[in-house]
N, C-alpha and C positions, 0 to 999 in steps of 0.2 A: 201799827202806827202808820199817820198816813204824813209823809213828807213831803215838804212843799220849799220848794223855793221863793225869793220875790226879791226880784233885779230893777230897780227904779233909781235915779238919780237925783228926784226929790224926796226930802222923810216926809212930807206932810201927806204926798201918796203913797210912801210906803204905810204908814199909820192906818191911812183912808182902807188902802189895800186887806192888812191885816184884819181891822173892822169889820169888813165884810165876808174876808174869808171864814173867819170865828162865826159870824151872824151864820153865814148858810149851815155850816155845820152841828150848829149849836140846835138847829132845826131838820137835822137829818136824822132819820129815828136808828138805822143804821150804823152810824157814828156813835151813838150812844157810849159812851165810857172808852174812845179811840182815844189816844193819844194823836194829838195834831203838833207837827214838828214844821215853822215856819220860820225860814234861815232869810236873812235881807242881805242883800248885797246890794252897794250905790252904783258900779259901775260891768261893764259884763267881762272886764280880763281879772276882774278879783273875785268874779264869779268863775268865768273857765278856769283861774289856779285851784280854785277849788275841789270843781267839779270832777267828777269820776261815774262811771257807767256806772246804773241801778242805786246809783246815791238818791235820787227824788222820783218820788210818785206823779209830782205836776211843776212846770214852772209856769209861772206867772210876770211876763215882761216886757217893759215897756220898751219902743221902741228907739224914740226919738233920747240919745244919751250921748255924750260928749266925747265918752272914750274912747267908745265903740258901739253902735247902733245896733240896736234888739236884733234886727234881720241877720245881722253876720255872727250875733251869739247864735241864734236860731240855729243858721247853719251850722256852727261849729258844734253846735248839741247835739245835730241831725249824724253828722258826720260819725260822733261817738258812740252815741246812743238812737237805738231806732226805735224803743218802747215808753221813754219817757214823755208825757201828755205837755203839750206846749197853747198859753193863750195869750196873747198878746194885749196888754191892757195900755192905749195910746190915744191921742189928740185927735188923731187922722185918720181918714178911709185910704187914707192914697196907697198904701202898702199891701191893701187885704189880698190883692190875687197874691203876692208873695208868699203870702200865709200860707195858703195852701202848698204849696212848694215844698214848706219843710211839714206838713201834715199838721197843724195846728189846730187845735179843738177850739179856737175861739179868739175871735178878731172883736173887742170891746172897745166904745170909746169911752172915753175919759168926760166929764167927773163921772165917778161912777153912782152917783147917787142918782143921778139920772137915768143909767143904766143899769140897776140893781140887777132887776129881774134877769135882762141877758147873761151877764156875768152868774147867775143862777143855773141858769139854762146850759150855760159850757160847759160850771162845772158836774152839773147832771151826765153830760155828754162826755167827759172827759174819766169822771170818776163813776161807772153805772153802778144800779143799784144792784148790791153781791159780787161786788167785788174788793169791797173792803175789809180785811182781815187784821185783826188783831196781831204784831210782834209777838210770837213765842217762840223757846228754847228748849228745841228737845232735845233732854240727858237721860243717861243712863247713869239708874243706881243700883247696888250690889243687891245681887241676885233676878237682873236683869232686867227690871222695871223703866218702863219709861214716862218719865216726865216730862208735860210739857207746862216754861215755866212762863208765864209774859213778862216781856223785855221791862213794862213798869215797874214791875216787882221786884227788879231785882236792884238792890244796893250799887255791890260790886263783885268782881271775880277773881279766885285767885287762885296759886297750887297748893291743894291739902298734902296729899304725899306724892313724892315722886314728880311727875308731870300730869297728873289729874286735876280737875278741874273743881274747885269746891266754889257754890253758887251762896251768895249769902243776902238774905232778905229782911227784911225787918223783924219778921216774927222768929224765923230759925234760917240754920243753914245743912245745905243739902252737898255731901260729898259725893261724886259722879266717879264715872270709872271713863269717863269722856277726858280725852288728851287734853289739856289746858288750849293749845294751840288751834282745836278740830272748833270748840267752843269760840272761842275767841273770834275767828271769823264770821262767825255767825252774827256776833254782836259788834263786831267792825262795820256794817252794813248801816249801823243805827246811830246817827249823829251824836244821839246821848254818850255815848260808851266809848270812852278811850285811855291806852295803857299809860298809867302816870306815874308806874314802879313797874318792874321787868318782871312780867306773870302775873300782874294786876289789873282788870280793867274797871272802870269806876265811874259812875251812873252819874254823871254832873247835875242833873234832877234833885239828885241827896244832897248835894252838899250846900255845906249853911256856913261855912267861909274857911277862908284860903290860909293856913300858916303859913310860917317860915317853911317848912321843912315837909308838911303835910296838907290834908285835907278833913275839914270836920263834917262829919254825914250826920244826919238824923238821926238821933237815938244816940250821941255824942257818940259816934265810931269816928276810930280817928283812923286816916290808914297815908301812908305815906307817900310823897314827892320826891322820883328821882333827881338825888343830886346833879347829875352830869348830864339829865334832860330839864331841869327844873325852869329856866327859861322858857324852852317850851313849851312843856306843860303849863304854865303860868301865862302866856301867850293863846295857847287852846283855849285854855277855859276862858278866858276874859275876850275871846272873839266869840266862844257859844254864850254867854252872857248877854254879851252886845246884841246880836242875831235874835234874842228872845223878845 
């Protein structure tokens, strides 16, 4: 899965934005059957609340923003994270040697239909070719076998016995001899998957709408909403909604 952020203050660029990132990828032979996870944020302090180290593969951000100017998100990304790919998509040249400062793959000006090809070009340089890899989860199941399963595929997760870890997919589910807790983090990493019952994590991909008390997936599995986080939860998912 390749994660992306995209921090703009306008939506008609974030849209523009999106557009184009779908376009290059859709034409990347590469990318073939990737999942592409593109998170928008309007301003960059409800982006740093967000943010967390090896959470995105690329951010994509504008500079010029009211709250707080791309430059000083930059930095504060630099600050955290030293691996994640950074392109700056703005109006202006006046910032570019800055750019480099925090290692930036790419100083774009805006609109970008003028600029396709460069924004191409970055993200060539940002994302090389073989270096994109598919999400997978490797478990262990009885009699030692190891699975590996992609993060697409999977529904949700939950405890079969004990504190093991039972993976469940559209077509079957697979009982691991994997901690529930060891797995979990695994798929904490992937913006899709988060706990919304205690030992459950759940593919928001699946799900095709929100009860009172629950969540309905695909293949009408219905699996449940902690009471005493239900707010939350209810909050999460209608921010990753928003974000799509």
């Amino acid at each position: 899965m390749i994660r992306i952020a995209l921090i703009d203050d306008n939506p008609s660029d974030i849209d523009i934005g999106k557009h184009y990132v779908d376009t290059y990828f859709q034409n990347r032979p590469d990318a073939a059957n990737m999942e592409i996870s593109i998170s928008s944020y309007m301003d960059g302090p409800s982006f740093l609340a967000d943010f967390r180290p090896d959470d995105f593969d690329l951010i994509l951000l504008d500079i010029y923003m009211p709250a707080m100017e791309g430059m000083d998100v930059a930095r504060e990304v630099r600050r955290l994270d030293e691996s994640v790919k950074i392109i700056f998509l703005t109006t202006s040249r006046e910032h570019a040697l800055e750019g480099y400062k925090v290692f930036a793959s790419g100083y774009i000006l805006k609109p970008l239909a003028s600029h396709r090809e460069e924004l191409f070009h970055a993200l060539d340089y940002a994302l090389p070719r073989g270096s994109l890899k598919p999400a997978v989860l490797s478990a262990r199941i009885p009699g030692c076998e190891t699975l590996r399963v992609p993060f697409s595929h999977i529904l949700y997760m939950d405890c079969s016995e004990g504190r093991n870890a039972s993976i469940h997919l559209i077509e079957k589910n697979i009982n691991t001899t994997n901690a529930f807790q060891d797995l979990a983090r695994n798929l904490s990493s992937d913006h899709r998957f988060f706990e919304c019952y205690h030992r459950l994590m759940v593919n928001m991909d699946y799900i095709e709408s929100m009860e009172e008390d629950s969540f309905l997936l695909k293949g009408n599995i219905s699996v449940p909403i902690s009471r005493r986080k239900k707010k939350e939860v209810k909050q999460h998912y209608m921010q990753y909604m928003l974000s799509k």
